[in-house]
C-alpha atoms as a printed R data frame, in Angstrom:
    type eleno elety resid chain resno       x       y       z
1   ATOM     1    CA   UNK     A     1   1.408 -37.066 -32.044
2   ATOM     2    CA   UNK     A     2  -1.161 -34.435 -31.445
3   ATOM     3    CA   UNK     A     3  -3.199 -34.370 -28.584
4   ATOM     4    CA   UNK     A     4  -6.341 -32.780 -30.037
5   ATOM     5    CA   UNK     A     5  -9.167 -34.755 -30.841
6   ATOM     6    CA   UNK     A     6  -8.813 -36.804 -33.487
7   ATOM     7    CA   UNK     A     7 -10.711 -35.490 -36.560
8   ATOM     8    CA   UNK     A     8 -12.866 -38.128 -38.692
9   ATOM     9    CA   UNK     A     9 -10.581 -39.102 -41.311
10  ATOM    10    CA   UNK     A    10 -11.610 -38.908 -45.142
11  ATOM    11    CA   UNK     A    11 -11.898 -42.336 -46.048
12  ATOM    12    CA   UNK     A    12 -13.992 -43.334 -43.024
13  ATOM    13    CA   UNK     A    13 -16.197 -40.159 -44.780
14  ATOM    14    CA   UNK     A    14 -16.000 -41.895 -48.076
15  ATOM    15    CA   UNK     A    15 -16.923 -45.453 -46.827
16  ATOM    16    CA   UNK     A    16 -19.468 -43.560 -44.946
17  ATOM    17    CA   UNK     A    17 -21.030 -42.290 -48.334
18  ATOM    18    CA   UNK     A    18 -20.340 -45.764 -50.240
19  ATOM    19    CA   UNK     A    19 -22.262 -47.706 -47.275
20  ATOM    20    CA   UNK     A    20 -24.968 -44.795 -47.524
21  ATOM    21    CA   UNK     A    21 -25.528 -46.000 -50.923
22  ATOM    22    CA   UNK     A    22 -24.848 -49.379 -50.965
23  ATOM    23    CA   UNK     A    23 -27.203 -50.409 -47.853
24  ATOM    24    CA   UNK     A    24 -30.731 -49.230 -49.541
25  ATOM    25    CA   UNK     A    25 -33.001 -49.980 -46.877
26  ATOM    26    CA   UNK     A    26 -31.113 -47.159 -44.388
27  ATOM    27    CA   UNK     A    27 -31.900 -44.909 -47.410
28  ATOM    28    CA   UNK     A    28 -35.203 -45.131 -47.528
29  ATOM    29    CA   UNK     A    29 -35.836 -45.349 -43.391
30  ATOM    30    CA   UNK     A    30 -33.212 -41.826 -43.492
31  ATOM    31    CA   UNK     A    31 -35.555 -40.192 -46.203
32  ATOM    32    CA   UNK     A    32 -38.960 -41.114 -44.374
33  ATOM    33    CA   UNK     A    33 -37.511 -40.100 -41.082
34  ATOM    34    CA   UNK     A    34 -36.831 -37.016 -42.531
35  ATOM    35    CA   UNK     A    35 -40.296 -36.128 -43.732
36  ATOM    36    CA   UNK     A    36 -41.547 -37.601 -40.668
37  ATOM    37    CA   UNK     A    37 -39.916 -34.843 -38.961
38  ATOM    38    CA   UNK     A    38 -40.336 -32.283 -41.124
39  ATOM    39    CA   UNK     A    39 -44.245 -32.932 -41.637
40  ATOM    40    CA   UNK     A    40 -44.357 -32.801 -37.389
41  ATOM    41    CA   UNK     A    41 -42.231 -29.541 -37.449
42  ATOM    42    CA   UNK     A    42 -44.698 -28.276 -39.841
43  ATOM    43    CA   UNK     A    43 -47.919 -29.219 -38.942
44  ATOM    44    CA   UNK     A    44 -49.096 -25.537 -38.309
45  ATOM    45    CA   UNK     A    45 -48.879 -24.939 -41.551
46  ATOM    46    CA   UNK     A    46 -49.998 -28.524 -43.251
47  ATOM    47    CA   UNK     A    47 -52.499 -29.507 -40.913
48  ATOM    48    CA   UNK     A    48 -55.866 -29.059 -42.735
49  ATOM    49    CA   UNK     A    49 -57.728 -28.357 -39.273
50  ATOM    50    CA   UNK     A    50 -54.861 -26.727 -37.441
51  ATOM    51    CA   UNK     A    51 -57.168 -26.736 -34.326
52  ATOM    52    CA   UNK     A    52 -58.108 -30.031 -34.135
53  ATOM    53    CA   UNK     A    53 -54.893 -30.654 -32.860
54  ATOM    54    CA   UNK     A    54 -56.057 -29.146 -29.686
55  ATOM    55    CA   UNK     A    55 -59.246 -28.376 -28.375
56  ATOM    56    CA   UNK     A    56 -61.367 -27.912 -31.154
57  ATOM    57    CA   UNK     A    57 -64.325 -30.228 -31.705
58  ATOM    58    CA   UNK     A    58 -66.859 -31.278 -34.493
59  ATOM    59    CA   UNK     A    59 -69.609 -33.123 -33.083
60  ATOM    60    CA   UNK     A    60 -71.471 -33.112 -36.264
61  ATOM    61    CA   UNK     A    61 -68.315 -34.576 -38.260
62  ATOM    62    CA   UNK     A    62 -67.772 -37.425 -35.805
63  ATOM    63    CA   UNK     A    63 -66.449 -40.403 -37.463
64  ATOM    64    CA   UNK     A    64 -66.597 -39.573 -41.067
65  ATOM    65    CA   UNK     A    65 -64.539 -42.131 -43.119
66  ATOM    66    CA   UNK     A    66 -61.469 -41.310 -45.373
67  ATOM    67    CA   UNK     A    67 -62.156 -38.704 -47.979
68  ATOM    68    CA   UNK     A    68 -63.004 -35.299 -49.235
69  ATOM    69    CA   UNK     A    69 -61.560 -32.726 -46.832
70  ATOM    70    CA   UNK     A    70 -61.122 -35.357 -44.371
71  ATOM    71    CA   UNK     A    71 -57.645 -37.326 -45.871
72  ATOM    72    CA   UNK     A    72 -57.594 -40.116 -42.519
73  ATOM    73    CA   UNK     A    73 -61.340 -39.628 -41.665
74  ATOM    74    CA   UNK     A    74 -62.338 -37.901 -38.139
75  ATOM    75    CA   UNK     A    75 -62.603 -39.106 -34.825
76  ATOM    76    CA   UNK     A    76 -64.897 -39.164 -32.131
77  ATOM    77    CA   UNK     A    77 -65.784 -35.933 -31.493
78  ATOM    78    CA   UNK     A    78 -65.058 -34.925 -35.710
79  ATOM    79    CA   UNK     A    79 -61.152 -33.819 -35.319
80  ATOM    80    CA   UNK     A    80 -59.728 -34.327 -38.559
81  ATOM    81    CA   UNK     A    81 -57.389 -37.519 -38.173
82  ATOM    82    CA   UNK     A    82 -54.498 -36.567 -40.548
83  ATOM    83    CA   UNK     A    83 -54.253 -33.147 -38.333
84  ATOM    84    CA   UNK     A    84 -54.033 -34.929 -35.067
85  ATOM    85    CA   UNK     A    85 -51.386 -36.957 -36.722
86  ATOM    86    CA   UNK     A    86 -49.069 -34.375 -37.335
87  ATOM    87    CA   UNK     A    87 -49.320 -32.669 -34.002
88  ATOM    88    CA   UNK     A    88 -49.458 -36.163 -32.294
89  ATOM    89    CA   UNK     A    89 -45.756 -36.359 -34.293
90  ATOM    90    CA   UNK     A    90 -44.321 -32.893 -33.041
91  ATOM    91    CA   UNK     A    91 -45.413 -34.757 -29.303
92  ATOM    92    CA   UNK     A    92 -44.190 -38.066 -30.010
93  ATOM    93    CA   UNK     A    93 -40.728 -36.703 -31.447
94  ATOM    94    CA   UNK     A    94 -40.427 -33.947 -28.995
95  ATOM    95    CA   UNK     A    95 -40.440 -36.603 -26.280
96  ATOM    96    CA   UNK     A    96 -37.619 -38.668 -27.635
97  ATOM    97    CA   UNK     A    97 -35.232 -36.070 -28.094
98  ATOM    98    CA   UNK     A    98 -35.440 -35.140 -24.612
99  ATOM    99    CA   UNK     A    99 -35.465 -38.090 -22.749
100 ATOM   100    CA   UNK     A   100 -32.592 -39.346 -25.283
101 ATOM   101    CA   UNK     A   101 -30.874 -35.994 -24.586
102 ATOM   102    CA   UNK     A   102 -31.037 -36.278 -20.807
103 ATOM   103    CA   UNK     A   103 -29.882 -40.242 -20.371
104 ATOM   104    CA   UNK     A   104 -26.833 -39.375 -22.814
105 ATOM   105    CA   UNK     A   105 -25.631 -36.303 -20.675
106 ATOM   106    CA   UNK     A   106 -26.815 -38.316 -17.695
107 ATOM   107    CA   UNK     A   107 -25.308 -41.577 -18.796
108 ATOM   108    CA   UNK     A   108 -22.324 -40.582 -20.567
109 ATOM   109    CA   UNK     A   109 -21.435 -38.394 -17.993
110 ATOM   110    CA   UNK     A   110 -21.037 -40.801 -15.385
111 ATOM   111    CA   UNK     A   111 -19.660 -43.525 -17.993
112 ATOM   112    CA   UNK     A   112 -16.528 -41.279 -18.679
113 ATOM   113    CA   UNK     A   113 -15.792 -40.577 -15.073
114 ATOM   114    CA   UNK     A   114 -16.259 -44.407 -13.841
115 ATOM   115    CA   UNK     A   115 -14.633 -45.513 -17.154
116 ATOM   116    CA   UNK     A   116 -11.556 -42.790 -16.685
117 ATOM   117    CA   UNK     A   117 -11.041 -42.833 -13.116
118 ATOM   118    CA   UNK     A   118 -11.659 -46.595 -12.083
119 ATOM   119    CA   UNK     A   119 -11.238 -48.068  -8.586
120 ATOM   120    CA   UNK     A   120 -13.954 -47.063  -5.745
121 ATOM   121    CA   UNK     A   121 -15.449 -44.250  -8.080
122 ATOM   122    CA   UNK     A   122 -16.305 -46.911 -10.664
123 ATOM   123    CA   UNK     A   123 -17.690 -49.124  -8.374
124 ATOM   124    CA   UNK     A   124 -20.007 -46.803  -6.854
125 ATOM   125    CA   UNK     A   125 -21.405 -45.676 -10.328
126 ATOM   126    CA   UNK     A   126 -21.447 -48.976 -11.783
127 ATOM   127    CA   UNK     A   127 -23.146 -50.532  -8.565
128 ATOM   128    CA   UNK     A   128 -25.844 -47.934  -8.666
129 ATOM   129    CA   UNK     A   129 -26.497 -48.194 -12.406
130 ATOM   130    CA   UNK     A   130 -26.941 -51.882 -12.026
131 ATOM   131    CA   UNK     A   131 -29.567 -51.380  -9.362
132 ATOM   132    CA   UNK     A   132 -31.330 -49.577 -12.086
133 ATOM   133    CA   UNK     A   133 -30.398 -52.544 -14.459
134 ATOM   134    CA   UNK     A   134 -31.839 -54.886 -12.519
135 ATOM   135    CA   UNK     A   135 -35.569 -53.980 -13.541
136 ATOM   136    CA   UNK     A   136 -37.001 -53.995 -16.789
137 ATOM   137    CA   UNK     A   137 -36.868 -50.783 -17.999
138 ATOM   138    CA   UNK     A   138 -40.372 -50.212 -19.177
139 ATOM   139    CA   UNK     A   139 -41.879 -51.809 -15.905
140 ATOM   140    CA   UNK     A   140 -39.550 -49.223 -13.932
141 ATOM   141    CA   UNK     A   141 -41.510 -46.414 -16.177
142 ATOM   142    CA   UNK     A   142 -44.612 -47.586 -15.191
143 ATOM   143    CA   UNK     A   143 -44.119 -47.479 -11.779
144 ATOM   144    CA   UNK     A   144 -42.107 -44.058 -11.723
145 ATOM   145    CA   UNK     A   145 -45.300 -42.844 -13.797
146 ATOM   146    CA   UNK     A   146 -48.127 -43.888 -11.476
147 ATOM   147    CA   UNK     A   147 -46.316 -42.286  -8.817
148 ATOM   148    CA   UNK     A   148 -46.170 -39.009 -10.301
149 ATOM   149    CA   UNK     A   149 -49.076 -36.688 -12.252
150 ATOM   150    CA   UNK     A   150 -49.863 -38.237 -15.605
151 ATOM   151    CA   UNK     A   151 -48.904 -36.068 -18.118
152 ATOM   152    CA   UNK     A   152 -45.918 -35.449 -21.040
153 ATOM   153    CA   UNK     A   153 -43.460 -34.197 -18.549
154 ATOM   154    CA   UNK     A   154 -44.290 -37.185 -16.376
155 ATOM   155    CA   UNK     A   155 -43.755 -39.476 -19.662
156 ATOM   156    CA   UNK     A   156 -40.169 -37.624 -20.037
157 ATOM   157    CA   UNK     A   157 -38.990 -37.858 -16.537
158 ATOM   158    CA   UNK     A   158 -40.310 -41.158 -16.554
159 ATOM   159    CA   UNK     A   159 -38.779 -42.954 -19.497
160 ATOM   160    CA   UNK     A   160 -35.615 -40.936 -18.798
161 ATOM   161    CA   UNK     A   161 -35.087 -42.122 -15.477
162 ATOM   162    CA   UNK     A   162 -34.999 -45.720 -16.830
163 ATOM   163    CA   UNK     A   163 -32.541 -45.063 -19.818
164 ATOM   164    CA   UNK     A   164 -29.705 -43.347 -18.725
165 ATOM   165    CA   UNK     A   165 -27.795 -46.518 -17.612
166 ATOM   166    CA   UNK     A   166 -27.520 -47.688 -20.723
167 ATOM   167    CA   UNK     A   167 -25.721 -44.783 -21.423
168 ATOM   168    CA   UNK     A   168 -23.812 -45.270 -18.636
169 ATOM   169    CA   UNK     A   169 -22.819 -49.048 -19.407
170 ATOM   170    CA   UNK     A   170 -21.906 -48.494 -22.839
171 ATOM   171    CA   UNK     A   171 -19.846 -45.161 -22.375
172 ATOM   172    CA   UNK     A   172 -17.455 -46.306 -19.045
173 ATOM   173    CA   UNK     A   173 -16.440 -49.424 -21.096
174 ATOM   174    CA   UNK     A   174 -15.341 -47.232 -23.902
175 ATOM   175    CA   UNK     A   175 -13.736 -44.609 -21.485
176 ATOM   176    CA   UNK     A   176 -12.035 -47.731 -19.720
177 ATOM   177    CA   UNK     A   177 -10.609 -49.024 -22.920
178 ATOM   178    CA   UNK     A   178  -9.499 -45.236 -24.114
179 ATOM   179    CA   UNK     A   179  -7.407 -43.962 -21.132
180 ATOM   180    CA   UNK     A   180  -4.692 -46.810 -21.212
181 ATOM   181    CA   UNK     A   181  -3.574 -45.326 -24.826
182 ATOM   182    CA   UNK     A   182  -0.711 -43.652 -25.631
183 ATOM   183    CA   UNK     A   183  -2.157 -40.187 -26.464
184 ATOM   184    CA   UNK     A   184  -3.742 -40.086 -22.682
185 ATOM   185    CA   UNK     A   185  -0.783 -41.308 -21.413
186 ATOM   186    CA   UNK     A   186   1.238 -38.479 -22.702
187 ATOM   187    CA   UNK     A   187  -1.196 -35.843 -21.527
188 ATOM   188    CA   UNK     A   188  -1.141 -37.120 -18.161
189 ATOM   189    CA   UNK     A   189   2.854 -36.703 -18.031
190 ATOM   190    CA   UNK     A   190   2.886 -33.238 -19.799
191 ATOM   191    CA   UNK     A   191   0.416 -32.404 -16.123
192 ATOM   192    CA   UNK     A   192  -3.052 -32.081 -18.252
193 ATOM   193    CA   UNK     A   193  -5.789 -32.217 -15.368
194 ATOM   194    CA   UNK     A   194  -7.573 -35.170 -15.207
195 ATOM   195    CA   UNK     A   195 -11.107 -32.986 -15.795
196 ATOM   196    CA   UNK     A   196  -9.304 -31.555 -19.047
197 ATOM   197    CA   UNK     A   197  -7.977 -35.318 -20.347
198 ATOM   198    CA   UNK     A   198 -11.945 -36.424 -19.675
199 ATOM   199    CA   UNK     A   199 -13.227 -33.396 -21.765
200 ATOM   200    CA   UNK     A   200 -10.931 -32.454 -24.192
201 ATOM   201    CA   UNK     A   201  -9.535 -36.124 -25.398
202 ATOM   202    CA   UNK     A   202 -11.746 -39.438 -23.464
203 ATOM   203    CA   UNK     A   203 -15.238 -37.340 -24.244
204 ATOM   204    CA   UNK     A   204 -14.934 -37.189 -27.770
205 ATOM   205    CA   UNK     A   205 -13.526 -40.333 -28.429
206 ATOM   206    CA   UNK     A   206 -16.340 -42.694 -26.950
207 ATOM   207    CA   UNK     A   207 -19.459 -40.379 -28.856
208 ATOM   208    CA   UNK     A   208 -19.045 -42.671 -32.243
209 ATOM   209    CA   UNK     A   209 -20.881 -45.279 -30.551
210 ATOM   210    CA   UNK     A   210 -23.176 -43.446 -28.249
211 ATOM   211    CA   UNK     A   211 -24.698 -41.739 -31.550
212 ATOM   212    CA   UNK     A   212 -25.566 -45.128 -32.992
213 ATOM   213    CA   UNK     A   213 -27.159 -46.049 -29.798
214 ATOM   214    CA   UNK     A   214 -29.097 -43.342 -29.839
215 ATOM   215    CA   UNK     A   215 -30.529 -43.722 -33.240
216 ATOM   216    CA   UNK     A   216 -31.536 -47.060 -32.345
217 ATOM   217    CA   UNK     A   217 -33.252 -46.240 -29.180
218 ATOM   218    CA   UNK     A   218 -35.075 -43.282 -30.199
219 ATOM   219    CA   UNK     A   219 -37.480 -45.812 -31.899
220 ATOM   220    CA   UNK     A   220 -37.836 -47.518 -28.448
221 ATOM   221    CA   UNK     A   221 -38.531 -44.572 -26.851
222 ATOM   222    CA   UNK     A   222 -41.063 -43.769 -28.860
223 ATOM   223    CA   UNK     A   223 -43.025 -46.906 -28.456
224 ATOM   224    CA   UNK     A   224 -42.682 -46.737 -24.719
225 ATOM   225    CA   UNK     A   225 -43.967 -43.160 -24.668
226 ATOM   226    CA   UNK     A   226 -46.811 -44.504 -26.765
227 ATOM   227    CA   UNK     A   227 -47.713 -47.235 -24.083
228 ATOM   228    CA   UNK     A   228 -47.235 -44.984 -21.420
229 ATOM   229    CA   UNK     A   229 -50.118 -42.433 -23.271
230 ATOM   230    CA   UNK     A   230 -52.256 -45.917 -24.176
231 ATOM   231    CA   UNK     A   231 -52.491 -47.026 -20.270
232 ATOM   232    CA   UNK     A   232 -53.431 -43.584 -19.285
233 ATOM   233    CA   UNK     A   233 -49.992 -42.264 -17.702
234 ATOM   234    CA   UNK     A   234 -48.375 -40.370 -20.600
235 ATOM   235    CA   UNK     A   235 -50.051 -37.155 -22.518
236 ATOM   236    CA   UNK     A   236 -53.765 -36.415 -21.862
237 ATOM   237    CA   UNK     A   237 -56.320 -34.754 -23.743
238 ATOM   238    CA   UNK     A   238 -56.513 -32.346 -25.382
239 ATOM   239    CA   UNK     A   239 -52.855 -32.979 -26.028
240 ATOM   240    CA   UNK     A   240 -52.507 -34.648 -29.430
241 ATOM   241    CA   UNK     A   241 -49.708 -38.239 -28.841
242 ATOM   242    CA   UNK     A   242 -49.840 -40.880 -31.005
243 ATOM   243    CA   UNK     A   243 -49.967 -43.636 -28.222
244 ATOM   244    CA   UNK     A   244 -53.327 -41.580 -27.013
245 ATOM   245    CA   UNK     A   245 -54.711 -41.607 -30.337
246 ATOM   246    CA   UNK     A   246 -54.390 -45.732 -30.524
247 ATOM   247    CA   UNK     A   247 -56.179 -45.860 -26.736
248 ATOM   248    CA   UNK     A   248 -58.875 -43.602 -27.921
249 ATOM   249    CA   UNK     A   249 -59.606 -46.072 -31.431
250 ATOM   250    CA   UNK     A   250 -59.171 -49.203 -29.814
251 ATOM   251    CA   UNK     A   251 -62.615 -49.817 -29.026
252 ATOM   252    CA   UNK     A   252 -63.828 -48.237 -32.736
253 ATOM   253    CA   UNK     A   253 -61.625 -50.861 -34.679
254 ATOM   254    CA   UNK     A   254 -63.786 -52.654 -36.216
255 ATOM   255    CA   UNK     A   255 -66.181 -50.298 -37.075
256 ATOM   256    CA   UNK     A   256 -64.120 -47.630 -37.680
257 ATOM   257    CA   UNK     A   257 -60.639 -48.855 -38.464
258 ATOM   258    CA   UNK     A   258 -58.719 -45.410 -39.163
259 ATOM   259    CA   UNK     A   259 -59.226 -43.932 -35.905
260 ATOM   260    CA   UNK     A   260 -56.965 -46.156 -34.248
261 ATOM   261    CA   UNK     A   261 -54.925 -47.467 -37.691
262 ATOM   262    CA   UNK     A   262 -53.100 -44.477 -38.835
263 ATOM   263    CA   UNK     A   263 -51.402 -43.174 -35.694
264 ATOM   264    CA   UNK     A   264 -50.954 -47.001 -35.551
265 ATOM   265    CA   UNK     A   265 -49.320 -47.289 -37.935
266 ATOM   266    CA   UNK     A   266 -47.418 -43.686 -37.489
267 ATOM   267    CA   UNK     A   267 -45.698 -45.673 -34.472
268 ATOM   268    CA   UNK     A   268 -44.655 -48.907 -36.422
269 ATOM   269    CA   UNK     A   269 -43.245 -46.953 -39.719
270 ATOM   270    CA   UNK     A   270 -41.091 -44.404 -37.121
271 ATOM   271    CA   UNK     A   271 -39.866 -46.808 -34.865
272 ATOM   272    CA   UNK     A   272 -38.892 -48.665 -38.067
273 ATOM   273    CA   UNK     A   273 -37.106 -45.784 -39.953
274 ATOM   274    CA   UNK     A   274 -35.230 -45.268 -36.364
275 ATOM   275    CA   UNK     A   275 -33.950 -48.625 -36.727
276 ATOM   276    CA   UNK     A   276 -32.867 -49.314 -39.757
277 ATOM   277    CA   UNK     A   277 -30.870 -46.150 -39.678
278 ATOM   278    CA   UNK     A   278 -29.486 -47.254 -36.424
279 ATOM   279    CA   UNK     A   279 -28.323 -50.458 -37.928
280 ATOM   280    CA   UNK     A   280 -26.558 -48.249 -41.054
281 ATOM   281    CA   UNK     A   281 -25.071 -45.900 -39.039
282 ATOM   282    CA   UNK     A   282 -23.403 -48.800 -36.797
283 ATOM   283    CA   UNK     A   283 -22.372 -50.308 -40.284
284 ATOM   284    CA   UNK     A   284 -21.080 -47.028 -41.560
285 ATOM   285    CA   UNK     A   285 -19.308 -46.150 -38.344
286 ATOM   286    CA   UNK     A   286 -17.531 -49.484 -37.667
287 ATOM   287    CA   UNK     A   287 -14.374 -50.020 -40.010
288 ATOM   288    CA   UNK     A   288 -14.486 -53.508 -39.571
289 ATOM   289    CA   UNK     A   289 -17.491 -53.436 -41.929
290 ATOM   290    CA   UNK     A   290 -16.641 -51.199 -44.454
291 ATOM   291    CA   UNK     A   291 -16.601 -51.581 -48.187
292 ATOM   292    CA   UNK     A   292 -13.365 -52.062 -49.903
């Protein structure tokens, strides 16, 4: 038996594809994910009012409805809606991949050395990611956000701080189960270092499921950047968030519905398209569930 990695094998690729096809409603959330993301990446370019994504203002535009050069109406001060949109994305997205990108290395970090090495070392990391556990995790934002300067950074350090131990959890119970096999076994007798087994073989081995978590909390982390923005502790003007944008319409809503609508409903259809590919990736992934 080969110590290396073990590669993803061809039929779990081809019930990969079949699932893919067979469960339509991951389609359609992968395909407007990806112009979700694309249309943020690209917003310099298909942003009608490239500025109003920043500072620029229009106070003789404010508030014009949906229509002519104005696709999602204007705002407030006359920023084109549909422009802020896009830009709001590029915030919105930009602050998911980081805070997911800091609890995995965080979390899964310390998940593969409690799960690998056990005993006291466990206990310690275990015991402290409880304590973090213990409080829900969006309250915990809230009050690590107060605390500091509001602003995205704050949002990221935030949210991050409150997300890694789910990482953490999920990882050391997959790194616990891994190291009594037979192909860890054997590189502990042939004198592999402990730091090398962890890397090279008990790393790679517990990511399958730690990608499907993060495909379903990237939706969640979304929203709770969003709240953090609506109660005042997240992104600030002139910076363009989606969660801002709602705060800013709230009070306009029934006068002048797409102001706070649209980015709205930006939110919902993201958070959605997160999900659903979440779920058929964790169908795709599993073989329990695949097609015969």
């Amino acid at each position: 038996m080969s110590l290396t990695t073990v590669p993803l094998r061809p039929a779990r690729t081809a019930r990969l594809g079949r699932l893919v096809r067979a469960d339509r409603l991951a389609a359609v959330g992968a395909v407007l994910l990806l112009l979700i993301v694309v249309s943020a990446l690209a917003a310099p370019w298909l942003a009608p009012f490239p500025a109003d994504g920043t500072t620029a203002t229009h106070a003789t535009e404010s508030l014009l409805p949906p229509g002519g050069t104005h696709l999602m109406g204007t705002d407030q001060v006359g920023r084109d809606v549909f422009s802020r949109l896009l830009y709001g994305g590029r915030t919105s997205l930009f602050i998911a991949v980081v805070v997911l990108a800091l609890a995995a290395v965080v979390g899964v970090t310390l998940g593969v050395v409690a799960g690998y090495t056990g005993g006291v070392v466990r206990d310690a990391i275990m015991r402290v990611t409880d304590v973090f556990l213990a409080f829900p995790a969006l309250l915990l934002s809230l009050a690590l956000a107060v605390v500091l300067q509001p602003s995205v950074r704050t949002a990221i350090i935030a949210i991050a701080a409150t997300w890694w131990p789910w990482y953490t959890r999920l990882t050391a119970s997959i790194a616990a189960s891994i190291r009594s096999r037979g192909y860890i076994d054997a590189a502990r007798c042939l004198g592999v270092p402990p730091f090398r087994v962890m890397l090279r073989h008990v790393l790679p081995n517990s990511l399958t499921p730690v990608l499907v978590q993060l495909s379903l909390d990237a939706g969640g982390v979304i929203l709770t950047a969003a709240t953090l923005s609506y109660l005042g502790l997240g992104a600030q003007e002139p910076t363009s968030e989606w969660g801002l944008m709602v705060e800013q319409g709230q009070a306009l809503f029934t006068t002048n519905w797409w102001v706070v609508t649209f980015p709205g409903l930006a939110i919902l259809v993201t958070a959605f398209c997160f999900n659903v590919l979440g779920e058929g990736l964790r169908g795709a992934l599993d073989p329990r569930r695949g097609l015969s």
